[in-house]
CHARMM-style PDB file with segment names, atoms N, HN, CA, C and O in Angstrom:
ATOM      1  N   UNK     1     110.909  64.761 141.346  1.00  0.00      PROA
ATOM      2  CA  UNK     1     110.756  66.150 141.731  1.00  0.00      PROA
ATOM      3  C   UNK     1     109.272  66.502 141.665  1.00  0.00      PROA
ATOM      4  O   UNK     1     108.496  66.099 140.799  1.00  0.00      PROA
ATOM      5  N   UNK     2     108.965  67.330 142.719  1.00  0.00      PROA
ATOM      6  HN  UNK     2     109.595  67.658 143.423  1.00  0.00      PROA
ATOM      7  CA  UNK     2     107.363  67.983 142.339  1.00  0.00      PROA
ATOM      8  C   UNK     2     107.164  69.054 142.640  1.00  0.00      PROA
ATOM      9  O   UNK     2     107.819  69.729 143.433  1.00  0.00      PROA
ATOM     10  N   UNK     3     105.857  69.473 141.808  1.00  0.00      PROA
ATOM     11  HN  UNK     3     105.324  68.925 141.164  1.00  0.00      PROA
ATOM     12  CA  UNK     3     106.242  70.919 142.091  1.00  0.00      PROA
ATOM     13  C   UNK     3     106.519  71.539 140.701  1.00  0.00      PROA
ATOM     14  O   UNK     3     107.279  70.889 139.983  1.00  0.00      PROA
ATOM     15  N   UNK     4     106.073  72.576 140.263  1.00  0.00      PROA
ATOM     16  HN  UNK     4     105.456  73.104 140.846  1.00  0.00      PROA
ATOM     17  CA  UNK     4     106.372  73.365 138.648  1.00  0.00      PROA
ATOM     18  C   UNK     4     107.927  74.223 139.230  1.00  0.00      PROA
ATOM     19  O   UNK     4     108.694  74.151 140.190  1.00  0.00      PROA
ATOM     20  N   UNK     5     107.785  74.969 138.058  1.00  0.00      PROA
ATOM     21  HN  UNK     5     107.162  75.028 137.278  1.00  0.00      PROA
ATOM     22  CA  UNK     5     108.966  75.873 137.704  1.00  0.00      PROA
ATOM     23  C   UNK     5     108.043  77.562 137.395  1.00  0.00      PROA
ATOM     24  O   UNK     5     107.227  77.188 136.552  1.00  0.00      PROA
ATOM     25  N   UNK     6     107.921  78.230 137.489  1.00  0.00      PROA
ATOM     26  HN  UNK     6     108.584  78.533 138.174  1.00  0.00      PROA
ATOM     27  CA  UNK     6     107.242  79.209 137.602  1.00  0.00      PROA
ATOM     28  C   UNK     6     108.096  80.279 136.930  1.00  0.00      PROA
ATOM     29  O   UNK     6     108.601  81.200 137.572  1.00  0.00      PROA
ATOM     30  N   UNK     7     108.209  80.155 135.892  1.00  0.00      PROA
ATOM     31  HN  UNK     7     107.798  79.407 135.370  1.00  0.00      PROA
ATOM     32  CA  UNK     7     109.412  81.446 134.675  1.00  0.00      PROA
ATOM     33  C   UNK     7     108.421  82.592 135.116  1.00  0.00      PROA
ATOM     34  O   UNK     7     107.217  82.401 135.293  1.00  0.00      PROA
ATOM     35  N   UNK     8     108.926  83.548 135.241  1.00  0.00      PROA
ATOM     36  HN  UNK     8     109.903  83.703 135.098  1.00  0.00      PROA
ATOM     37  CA  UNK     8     108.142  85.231 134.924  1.00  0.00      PROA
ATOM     38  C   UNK     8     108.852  86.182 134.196  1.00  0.00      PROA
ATOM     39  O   UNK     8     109.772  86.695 134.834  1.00  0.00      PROA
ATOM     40  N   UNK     9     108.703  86.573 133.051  1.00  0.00      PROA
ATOM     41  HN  UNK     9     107.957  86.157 132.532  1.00  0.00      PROA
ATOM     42  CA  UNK     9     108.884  87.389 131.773  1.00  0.00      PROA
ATOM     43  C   UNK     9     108.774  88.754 132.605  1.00  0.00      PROA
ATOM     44  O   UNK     9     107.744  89.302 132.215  1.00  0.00      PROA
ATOM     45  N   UNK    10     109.441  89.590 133.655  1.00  0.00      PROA
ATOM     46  HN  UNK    10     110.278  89.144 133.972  1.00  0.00      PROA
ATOM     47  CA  UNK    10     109.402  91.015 133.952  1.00  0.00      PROA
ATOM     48  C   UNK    10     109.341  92.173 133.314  1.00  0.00      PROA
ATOM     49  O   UNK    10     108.882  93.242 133.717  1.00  0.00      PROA
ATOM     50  N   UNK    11     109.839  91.899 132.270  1.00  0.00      PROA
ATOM     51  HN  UNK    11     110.212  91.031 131.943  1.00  0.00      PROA
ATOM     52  CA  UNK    11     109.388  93.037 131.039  1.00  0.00      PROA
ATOM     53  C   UNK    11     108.160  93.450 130.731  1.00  0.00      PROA
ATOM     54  O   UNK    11     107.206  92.794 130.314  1.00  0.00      PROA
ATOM     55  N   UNK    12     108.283  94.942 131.041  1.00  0.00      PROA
ATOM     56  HN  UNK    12     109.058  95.475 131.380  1.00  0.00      PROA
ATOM     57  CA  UNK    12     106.594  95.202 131.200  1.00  0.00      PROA
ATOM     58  C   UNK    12     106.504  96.670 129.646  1.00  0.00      PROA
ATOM     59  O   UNK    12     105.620  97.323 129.090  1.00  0.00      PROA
ATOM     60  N   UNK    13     107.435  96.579 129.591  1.00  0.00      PROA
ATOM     61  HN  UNK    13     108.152  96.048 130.042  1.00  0.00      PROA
ATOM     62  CA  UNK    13     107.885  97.552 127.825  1.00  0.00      PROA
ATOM     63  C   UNK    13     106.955  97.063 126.810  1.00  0.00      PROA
ATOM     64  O   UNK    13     106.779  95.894 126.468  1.00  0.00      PROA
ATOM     65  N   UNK    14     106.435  98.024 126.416  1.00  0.00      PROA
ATOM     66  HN  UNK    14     106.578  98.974 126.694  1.00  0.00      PROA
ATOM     67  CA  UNK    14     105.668  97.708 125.305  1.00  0.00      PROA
ATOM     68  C   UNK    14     106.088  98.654 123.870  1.00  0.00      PROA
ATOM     69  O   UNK    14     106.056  99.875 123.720  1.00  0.00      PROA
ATOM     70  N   UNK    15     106.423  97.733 123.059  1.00  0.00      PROA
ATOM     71  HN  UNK    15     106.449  96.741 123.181  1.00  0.00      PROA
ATOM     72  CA  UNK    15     105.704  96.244 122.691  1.00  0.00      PROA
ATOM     73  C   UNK    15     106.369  95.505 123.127  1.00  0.00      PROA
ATOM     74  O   UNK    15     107.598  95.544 123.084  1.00  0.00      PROA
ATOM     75  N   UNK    16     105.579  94.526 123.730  1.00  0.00      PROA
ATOM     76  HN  UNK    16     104.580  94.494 123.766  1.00  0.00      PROA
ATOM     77  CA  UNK    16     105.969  92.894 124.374  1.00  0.00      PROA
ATOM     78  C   UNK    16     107.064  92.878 123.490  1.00  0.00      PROA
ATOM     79  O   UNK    16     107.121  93.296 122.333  1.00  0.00      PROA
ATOM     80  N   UNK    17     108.158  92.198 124.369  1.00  0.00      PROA
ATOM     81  HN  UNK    17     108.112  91.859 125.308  1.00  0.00      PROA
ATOM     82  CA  UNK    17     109.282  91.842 124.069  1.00  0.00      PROA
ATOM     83  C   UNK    17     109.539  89.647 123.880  1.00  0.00      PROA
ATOM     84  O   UNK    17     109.295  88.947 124.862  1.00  0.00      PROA
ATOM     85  N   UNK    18     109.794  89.304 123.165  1.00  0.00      PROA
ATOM     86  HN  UNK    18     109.992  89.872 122.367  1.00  0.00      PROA
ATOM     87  CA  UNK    18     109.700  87.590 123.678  1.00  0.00      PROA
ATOM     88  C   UNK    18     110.940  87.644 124.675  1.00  0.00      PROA
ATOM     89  O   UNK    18     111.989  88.271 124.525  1.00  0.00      PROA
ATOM     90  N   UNK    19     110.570  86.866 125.680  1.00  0.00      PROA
ATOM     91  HN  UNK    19     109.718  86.357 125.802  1.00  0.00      PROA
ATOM     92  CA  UNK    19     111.417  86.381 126.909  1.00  0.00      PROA
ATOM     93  C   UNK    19     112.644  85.166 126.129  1.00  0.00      PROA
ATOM     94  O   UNK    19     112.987  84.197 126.806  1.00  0.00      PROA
ATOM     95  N   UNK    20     113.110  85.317 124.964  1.00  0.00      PROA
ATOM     96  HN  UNK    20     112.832  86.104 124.413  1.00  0.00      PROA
ATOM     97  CA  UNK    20     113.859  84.346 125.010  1.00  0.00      PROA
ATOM     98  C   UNK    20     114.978  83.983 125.647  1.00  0.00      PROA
ATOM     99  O   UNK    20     115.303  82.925 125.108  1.00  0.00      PROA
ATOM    100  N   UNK    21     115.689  84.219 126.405  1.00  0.00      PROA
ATOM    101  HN  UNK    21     115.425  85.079 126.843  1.00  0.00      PROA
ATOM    102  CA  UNK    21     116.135  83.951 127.837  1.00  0.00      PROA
ATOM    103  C   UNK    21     115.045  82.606 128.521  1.00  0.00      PROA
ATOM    104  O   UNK    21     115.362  81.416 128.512  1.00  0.00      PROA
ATOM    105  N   UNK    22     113.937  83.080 128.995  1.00  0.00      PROA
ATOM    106  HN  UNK    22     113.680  84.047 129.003  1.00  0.00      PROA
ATOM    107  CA  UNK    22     113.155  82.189 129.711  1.00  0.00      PROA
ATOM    108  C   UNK    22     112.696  80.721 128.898  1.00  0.00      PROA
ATOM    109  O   UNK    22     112.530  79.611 129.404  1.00  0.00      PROA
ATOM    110  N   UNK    23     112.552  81.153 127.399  1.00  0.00      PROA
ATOM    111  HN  UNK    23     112.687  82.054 126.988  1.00  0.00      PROA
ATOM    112  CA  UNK    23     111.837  80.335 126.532  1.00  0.00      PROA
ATOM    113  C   UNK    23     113.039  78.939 126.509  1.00  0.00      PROA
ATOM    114  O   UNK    23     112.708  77.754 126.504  1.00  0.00      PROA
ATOM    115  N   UNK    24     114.220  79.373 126.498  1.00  0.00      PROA
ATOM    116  HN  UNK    24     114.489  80.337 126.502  1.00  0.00      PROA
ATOM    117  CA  UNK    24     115.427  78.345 126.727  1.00  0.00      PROA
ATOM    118  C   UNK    24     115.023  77.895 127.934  1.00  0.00      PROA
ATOM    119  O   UNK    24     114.031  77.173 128.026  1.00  0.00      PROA
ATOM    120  N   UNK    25     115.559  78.172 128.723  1.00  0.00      PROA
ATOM    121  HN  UNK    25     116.365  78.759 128.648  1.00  0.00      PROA
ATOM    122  CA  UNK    25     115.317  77.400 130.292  1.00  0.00      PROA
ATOM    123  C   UNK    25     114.256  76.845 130.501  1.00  0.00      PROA
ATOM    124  O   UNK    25     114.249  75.812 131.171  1.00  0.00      PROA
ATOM    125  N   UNK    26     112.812  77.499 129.870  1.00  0.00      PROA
ATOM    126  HN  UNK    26     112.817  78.338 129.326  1.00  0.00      PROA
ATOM    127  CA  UNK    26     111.736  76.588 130.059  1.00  0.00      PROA
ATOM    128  C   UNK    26     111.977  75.249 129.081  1.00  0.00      PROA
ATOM    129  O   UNK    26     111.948  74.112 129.551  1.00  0.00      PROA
ATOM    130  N   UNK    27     112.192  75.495 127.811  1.00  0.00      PROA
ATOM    131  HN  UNK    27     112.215  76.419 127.429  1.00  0.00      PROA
ATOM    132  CA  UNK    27     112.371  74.381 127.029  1.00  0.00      PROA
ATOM    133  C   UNK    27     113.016  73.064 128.118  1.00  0.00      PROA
ATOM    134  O   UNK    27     112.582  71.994 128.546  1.00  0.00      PROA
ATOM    135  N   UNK    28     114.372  73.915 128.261  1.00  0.00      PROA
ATOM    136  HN  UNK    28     114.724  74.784 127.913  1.00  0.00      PROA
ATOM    137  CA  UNK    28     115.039  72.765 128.538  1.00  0.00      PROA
ATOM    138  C   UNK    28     115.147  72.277 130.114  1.00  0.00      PROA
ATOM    139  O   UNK    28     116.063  71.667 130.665  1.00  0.00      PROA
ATOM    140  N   UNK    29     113.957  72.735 130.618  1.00  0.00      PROA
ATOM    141  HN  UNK    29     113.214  73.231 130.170  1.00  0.00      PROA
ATOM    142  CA  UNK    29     112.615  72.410 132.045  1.00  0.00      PROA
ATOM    143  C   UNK    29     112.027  71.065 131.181  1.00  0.00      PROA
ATOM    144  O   UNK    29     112.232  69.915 131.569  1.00  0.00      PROA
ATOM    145  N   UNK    30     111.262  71.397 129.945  1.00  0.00      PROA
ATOM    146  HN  UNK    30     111.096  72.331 129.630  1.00  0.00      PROA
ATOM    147  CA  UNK    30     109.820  70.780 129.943  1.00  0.00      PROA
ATOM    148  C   UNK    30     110.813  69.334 128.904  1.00  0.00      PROA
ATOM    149  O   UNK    30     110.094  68.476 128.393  1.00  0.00      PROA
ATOM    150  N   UNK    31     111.807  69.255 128.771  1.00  0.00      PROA
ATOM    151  HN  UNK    31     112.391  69.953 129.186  1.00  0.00      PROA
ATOM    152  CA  UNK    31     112.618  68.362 128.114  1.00  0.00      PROA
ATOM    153  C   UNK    31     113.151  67.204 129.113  1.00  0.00      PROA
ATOM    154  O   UNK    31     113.335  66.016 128.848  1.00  0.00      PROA
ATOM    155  N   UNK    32     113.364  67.956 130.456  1.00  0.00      PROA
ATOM    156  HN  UNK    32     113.214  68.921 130.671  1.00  0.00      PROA
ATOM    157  CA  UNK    32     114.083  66.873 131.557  1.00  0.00      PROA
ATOM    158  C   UNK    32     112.434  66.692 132.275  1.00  0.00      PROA
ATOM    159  O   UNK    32     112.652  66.275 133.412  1.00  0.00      PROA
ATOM    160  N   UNK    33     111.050  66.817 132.100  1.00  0.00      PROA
ATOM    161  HN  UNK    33     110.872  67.156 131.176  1.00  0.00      PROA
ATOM    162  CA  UNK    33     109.999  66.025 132.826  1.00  0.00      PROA
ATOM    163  C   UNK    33     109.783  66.904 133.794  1.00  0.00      PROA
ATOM    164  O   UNK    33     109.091  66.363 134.657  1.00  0.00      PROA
ATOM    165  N   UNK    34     110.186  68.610 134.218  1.00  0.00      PROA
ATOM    166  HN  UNK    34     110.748  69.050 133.517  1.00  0.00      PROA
ATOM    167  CA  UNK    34     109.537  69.689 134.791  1.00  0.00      PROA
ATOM    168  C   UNK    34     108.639  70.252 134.328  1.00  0.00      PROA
ATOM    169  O   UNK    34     108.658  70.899 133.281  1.00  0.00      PROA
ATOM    170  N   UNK    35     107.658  70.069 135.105  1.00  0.00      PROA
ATOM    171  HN  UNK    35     107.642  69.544 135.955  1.00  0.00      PROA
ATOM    172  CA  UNK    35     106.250  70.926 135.081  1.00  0.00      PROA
ATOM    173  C   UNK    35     107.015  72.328 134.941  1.00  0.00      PROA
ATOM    174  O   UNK    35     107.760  72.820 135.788  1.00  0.00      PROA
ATOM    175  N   UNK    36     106.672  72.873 133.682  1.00  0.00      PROA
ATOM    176  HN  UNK    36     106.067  72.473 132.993  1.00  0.00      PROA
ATOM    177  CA  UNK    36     106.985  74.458 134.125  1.00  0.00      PROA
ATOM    178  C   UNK    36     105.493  75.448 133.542  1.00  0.00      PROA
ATOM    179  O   UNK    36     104.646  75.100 132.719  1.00  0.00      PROA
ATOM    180  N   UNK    37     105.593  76.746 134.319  1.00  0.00      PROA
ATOM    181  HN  UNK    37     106.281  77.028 134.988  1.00  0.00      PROA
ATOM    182  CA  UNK    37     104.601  78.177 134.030  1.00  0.00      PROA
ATOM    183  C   UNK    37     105.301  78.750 133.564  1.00  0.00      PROA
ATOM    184  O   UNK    37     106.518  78.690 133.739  1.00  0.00      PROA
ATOM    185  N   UNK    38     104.686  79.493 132.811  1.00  0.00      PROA
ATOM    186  HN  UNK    38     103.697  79.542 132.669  1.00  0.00      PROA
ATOM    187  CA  UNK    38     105.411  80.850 132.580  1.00  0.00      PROA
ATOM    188  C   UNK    38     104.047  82.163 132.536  1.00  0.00      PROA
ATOM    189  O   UNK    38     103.000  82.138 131.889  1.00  0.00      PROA
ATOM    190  N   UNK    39     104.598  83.282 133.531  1.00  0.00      PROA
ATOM    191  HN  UNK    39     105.448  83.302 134.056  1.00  0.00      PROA
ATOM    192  CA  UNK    39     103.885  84.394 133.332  1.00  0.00      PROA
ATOM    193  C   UNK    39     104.479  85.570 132.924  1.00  0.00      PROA
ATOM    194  O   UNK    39     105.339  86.121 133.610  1.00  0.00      PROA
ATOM    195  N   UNK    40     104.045  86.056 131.731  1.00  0.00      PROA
ATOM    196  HN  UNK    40     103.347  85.608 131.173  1.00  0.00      PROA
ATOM    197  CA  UNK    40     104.489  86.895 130.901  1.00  0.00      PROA
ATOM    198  C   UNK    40     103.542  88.586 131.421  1.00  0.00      PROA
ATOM    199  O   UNK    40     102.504  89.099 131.004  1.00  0.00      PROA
ATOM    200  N   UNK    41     104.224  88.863 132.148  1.00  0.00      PROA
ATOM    201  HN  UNK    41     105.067  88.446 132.487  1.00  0.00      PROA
ATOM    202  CA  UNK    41     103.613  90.470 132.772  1.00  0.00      PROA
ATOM    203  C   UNK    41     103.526  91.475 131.661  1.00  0.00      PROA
ATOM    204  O   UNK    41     102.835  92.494 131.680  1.00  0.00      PROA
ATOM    205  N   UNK    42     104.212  91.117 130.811  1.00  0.00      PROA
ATOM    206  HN  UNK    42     104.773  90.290 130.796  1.00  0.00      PROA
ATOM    207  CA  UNK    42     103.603  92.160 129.254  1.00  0.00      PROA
ATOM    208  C   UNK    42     102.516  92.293 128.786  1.00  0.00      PROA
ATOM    209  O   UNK    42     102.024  93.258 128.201  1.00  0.00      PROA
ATOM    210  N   UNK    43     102.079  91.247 129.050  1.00  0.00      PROA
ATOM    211  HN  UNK    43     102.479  90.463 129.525  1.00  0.00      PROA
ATOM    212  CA  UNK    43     100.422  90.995 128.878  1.00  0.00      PROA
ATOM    213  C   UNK    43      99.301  91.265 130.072  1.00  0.00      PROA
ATOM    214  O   UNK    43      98.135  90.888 129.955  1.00  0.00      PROA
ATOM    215  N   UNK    44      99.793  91.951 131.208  1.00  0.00      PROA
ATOM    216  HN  UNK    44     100.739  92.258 131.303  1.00  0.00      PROA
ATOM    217  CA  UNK    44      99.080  91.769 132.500  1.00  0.00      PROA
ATOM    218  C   UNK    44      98.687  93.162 132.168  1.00  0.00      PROA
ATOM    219  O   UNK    44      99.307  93.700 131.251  1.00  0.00      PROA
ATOM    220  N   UNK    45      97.583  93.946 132.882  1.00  0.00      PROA
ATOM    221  HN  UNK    45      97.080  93.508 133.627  1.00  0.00      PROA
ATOM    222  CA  UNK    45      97.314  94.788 133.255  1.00  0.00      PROA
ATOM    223  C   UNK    45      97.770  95.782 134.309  1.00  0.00      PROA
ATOM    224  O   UNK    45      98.329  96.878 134.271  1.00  0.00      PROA
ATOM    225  N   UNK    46      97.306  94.962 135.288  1.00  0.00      PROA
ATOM    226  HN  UNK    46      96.852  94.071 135.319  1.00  0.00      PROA
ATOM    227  CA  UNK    46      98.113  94.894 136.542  1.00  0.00      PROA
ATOM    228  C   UNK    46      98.873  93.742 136.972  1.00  0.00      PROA
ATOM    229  O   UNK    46      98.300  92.652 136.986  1.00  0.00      PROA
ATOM    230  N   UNK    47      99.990  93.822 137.299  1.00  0.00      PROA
ATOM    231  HN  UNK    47     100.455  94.707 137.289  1.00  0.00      PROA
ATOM    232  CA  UNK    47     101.154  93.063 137.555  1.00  0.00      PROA
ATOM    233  C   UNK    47     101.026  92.421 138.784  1.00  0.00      PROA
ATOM    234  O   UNK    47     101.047  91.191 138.820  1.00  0.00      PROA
ATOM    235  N   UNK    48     100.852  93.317 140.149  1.00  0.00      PROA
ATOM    236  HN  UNK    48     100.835  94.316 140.120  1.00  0.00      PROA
ATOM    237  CA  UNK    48     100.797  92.700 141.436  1.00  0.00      PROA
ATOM    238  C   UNK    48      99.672  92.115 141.223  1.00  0.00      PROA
ATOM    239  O   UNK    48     100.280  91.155 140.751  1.00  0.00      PROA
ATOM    240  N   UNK    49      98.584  91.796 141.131  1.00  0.00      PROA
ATOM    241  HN  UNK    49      98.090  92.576 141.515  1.00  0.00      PROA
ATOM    242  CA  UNK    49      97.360  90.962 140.978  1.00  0.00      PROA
ATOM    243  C   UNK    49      97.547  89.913 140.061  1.00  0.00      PROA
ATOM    244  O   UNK    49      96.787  88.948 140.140  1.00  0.00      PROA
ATOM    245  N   UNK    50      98.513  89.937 139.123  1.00  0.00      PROA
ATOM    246  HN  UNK    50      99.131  90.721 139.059  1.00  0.00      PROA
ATOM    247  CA  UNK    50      98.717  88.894 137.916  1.00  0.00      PROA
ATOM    248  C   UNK    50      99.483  87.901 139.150  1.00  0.00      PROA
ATOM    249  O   UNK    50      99.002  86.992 139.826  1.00  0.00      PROA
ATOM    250  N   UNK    51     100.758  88.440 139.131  1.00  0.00      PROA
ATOM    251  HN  UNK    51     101.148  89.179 138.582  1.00  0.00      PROA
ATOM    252  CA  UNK    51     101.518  87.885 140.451  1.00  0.00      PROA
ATOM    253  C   UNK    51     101.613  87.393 141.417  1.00  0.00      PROA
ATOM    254  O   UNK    51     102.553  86.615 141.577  1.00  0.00      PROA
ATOM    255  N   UNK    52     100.490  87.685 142.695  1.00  0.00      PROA
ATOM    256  HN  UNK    52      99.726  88.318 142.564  1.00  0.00      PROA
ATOM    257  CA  UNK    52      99.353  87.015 143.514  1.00  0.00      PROA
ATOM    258  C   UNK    52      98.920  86.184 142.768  1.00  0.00      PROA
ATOM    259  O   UNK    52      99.653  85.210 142.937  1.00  0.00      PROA
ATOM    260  N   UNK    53      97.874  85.844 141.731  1.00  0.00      PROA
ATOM    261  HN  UNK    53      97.278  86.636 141.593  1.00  0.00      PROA
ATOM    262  CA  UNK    53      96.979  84.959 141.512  1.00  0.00      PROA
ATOM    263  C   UNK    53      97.914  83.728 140.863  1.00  0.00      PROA
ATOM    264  O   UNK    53      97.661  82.591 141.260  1.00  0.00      PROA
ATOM    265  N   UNK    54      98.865  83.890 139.989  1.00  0.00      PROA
ATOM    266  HN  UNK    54      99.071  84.814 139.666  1.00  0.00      PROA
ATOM    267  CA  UNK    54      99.635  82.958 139.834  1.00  0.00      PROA
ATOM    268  C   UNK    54     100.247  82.114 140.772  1.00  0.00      PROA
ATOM    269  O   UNK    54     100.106  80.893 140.701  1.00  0.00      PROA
ATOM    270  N   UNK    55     101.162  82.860 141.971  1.00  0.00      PROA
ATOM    271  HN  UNK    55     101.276  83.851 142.029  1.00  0.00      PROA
ATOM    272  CA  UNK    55     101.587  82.166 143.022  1.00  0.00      PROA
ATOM    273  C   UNK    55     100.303  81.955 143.783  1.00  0.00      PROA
ATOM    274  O   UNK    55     100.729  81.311 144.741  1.00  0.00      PROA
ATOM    275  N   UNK    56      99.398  82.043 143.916  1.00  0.00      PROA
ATOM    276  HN  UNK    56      99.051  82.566 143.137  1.00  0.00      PROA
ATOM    277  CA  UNK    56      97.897  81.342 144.785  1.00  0.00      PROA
ATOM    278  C   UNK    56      97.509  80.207 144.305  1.00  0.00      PROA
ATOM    279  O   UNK    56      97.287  79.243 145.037  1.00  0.00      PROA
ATOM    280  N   UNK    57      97.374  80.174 142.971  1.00  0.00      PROA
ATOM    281  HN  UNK    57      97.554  80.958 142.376  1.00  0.00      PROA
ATOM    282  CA  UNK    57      97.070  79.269 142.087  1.00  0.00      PROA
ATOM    283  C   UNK    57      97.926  77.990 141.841  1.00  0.00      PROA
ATOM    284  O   UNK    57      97.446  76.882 141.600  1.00  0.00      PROA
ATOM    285  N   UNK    58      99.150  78.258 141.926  1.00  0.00      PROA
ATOM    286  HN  UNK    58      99.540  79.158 142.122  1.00  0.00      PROA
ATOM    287  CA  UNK    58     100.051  77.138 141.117  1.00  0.00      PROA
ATOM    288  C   UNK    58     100.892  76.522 142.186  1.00  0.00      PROA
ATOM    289  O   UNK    58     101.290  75.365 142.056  1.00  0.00      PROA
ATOM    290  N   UNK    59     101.288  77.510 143.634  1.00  0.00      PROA
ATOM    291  HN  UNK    59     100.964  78.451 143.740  1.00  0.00      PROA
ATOM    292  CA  UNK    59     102.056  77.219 144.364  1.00  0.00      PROA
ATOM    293  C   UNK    59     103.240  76.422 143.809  1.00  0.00      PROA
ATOM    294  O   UNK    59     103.178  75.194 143.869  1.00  0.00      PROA
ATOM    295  N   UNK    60     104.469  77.102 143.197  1.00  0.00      PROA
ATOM    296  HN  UNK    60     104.519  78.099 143.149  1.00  0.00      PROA
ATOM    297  CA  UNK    60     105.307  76.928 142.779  1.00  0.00      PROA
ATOM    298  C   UNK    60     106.167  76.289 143.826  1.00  0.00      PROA
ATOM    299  O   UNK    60     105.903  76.233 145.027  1.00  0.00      PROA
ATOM    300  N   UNK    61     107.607  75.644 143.007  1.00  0.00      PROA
ATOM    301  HN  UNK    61     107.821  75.690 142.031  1.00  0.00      PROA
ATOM    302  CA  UNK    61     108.404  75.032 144.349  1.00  0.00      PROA
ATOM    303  C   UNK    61     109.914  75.835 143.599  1.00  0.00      PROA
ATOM    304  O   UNK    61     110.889  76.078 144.311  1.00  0.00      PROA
ATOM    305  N   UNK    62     109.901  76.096 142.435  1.00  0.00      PROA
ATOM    306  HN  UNK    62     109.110  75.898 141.857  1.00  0.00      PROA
ATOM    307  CA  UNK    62     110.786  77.309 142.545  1.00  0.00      PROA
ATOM    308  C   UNK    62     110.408  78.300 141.363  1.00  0.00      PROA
ATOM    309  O   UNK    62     110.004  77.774 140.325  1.00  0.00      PROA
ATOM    310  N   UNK    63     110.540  80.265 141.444  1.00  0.00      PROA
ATOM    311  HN  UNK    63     110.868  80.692 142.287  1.00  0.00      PROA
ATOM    312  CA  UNK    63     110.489  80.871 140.548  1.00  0.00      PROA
ATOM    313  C   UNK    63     111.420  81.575 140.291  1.00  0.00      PROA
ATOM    314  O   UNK    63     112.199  82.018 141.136  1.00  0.00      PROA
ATOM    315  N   UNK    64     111.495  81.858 138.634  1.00  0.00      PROA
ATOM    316  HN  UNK    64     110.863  81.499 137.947  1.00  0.00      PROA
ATOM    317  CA  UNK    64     112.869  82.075 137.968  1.00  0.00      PROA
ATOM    318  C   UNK    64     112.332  83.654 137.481  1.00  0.00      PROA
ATOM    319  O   UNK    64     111.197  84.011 137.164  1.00  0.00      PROA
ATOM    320  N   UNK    65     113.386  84.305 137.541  1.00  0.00      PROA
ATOM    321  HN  UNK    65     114.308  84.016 137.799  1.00  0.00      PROA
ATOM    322  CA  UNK    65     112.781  85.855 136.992  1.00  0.00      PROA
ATOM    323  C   UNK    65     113.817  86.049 135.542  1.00  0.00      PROA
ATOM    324  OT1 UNK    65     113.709  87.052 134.836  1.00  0.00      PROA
TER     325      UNK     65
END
């Protein structure tokens, strides 16, 4: 397979919330030999610009919300 996994944490509530939902699925991504991201928008400023630059950058082959 090639190509990452691209998790995004949508929770934009503060205080940051942990994505554990995502933190499973990534685990058990980076356990079977998937490249995975994760972008955590709790931490973004701005979101659509976090969002753009990630998918510009990493060109994902699938993302998980």
């Amino acid at each position: 397979m090639t190509g990452s996994f691209l998790l995004i944490n949508t929770n934009v509530a503060q205080p940051p919330v942990s994505p554990i939902g995502l933190e499973y699925i990534g685990e058990a991504l980076v356990d079977a030999g998937v490249p995975v991201r994760v972008l955590d928008l709790a931490f973004e400023t701005n979101w659509r610009a976090a969002l753009a630059r990630e998918l510009e950058d990493s060109e994902p082959m699938v993302v998980g919300l």
